[in-house]
C-alpha positions in Angstrom: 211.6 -116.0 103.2 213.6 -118.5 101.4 217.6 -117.6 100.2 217.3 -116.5 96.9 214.8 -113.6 98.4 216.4 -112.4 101.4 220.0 -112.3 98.5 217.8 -109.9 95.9 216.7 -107.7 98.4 220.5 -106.4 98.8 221.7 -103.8 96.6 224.7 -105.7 96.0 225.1 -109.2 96.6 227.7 -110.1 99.8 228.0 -113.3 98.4 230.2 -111.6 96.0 233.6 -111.1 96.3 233.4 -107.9 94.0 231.2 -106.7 96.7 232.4 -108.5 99.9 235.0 -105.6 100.7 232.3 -102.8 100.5 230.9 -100.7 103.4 227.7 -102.6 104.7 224.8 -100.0 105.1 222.1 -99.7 107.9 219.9 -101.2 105.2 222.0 -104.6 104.6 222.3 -104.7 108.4 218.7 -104.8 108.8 217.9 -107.1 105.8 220.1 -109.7 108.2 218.7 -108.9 111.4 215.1 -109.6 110.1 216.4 -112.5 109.1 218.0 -113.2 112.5 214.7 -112.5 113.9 212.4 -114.8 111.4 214.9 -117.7 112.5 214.4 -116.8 116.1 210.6 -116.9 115.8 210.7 -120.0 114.0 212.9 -121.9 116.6 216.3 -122.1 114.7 218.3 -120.1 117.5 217.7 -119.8 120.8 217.9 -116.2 122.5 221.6 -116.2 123.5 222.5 -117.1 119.6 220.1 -114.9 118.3 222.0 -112.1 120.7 225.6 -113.3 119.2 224.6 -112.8 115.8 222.8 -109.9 116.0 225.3 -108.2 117.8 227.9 -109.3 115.3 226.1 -107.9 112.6 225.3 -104.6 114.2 229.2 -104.3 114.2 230.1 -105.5 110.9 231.9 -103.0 108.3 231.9 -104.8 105.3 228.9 -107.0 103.5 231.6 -110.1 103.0 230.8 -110.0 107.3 227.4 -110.7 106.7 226.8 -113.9 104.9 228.9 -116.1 107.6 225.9 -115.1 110.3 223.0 -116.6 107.9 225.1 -119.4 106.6 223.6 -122.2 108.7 220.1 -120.4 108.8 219.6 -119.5 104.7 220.7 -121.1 101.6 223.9 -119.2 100.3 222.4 -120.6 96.6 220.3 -118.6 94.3 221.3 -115.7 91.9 225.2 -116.5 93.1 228.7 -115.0 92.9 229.8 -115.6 89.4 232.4 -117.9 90.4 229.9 -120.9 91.0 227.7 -120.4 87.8 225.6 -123.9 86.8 225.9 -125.6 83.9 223.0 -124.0 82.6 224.3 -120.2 83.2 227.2 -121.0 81.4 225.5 -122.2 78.7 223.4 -118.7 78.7 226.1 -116.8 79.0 227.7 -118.2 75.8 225.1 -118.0 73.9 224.1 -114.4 75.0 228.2 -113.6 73.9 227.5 -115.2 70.8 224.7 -113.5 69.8 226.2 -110.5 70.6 228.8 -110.8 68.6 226.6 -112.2 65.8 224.8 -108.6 66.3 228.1 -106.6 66.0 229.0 -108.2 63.2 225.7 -107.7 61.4 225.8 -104.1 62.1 229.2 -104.3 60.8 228.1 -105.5 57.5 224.5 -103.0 57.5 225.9 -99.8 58.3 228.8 -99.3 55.4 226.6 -100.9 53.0 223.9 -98.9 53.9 226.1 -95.7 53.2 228.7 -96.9 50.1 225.1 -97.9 48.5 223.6 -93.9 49.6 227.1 -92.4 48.4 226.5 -94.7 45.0 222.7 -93.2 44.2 223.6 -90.0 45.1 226.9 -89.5 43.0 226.5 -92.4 40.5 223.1 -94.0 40.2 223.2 -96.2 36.9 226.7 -96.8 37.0 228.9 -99.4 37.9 227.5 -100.9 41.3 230.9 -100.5 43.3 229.3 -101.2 46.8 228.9 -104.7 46.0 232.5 -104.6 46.9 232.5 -103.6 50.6 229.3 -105.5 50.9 231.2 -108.5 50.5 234.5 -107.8 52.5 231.8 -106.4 55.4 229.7 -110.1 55.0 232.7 -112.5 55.4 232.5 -111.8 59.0 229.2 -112.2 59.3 228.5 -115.2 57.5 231.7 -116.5 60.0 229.9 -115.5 62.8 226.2 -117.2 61.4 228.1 -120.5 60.1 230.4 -121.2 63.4 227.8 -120.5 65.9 228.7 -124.2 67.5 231.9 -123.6 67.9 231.9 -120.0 69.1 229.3 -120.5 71.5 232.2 -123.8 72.7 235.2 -121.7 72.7 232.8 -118.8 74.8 231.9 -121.8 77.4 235.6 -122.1 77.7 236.6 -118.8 78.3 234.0 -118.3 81.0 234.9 -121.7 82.7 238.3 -120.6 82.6 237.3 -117.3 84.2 235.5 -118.7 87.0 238.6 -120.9 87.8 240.7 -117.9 88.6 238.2 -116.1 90.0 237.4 -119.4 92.8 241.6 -119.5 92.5 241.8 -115.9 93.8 238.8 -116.3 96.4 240.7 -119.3 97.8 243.8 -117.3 98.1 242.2 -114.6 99.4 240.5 -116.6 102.3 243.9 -118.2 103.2 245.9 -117.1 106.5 248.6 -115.5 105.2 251.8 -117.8 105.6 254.0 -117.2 108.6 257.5 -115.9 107.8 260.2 -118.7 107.4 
């Protein structure tokens, strides 16, 4: 079973610091003990290692417990804690906020002009086209939103680098021994 596979069959990831303080189940246990067990079999640890780990896992409380007893035995890479994104994922991820935003700000513009231009034929049909009004004020942002796709999609890669920092900022604090008192 390679790394990425044994890390999807957990219902949450205990790579992840969001999910590293939860509860472990019985489930997550055993997803590491098979694991444990394929080494074994495959000569990575002998018995009394194989013992240690197991019997650390059995008494492990939180899923953050978990990943230190595979950490020599199965790659901690694959679909990863957001704080160590690639280069490509961040890429993704701005785009994916950009065209988001480029959806919200279509609907923006669709849904008044869709009812200023029902409310126009229903009380007014042949007279002065008023919607074309709201149409444009309800475009600008739109057009914005189409026409700076570069740099939105830049300023989005930004933000998310920026994000991860702190996030990798707050791990390391986390994972610190708390100072002794002066």
């Amino acid at each position: 079973m390679t790394g990425s596979e044994l890390w999807r069959e957990f219902d949450h990831d205990p790579r992840s610091p969001e999910f590293a303080p939860m509860r472990a189940s019985d489930a997550d246990r055993d997803i590491v003990l098979r694991a444990l067990a394929d080494a074994y079999a495959e000569g990575r640890l002998d018995r009394s290692e194989y013992d240690e780990r197991a019997e650390t896992v059995t008494a492990a409380k939180t899923l953050g417990e978990l990943p230190v007893v595979l950490d020599d035995l199965v790659p901690m890479t694959g679909p990863v804690p957001y704080g160590s994104l690639d280069t490509r994922s961040i890429e993704e991820l701005a785009v994916a906020k950009w065209e988001k935003s480029r959806r919200d700000a279509f609907m923006g513009f669709l849904i008044p002009t869709l009812i200023c231009w029902v409310v126009w034929g229903v009380t007014m049909f042949g007279g002065f086209p008023w919607p074309v009004f709201p149409m444009i004020g309800t475009a600008i942002p739109l057009l914005g939103t189409v026409v700076q796709r570069k740099d939105i999609i830049e300023s989005n890669k930004r933000r998310i680098v920026r994000k991860q920092e702190r996030e990798l900022r707050r791990q390391q604090r986390r994972q610190l021994p708390p100072s002794a008192p002066a």
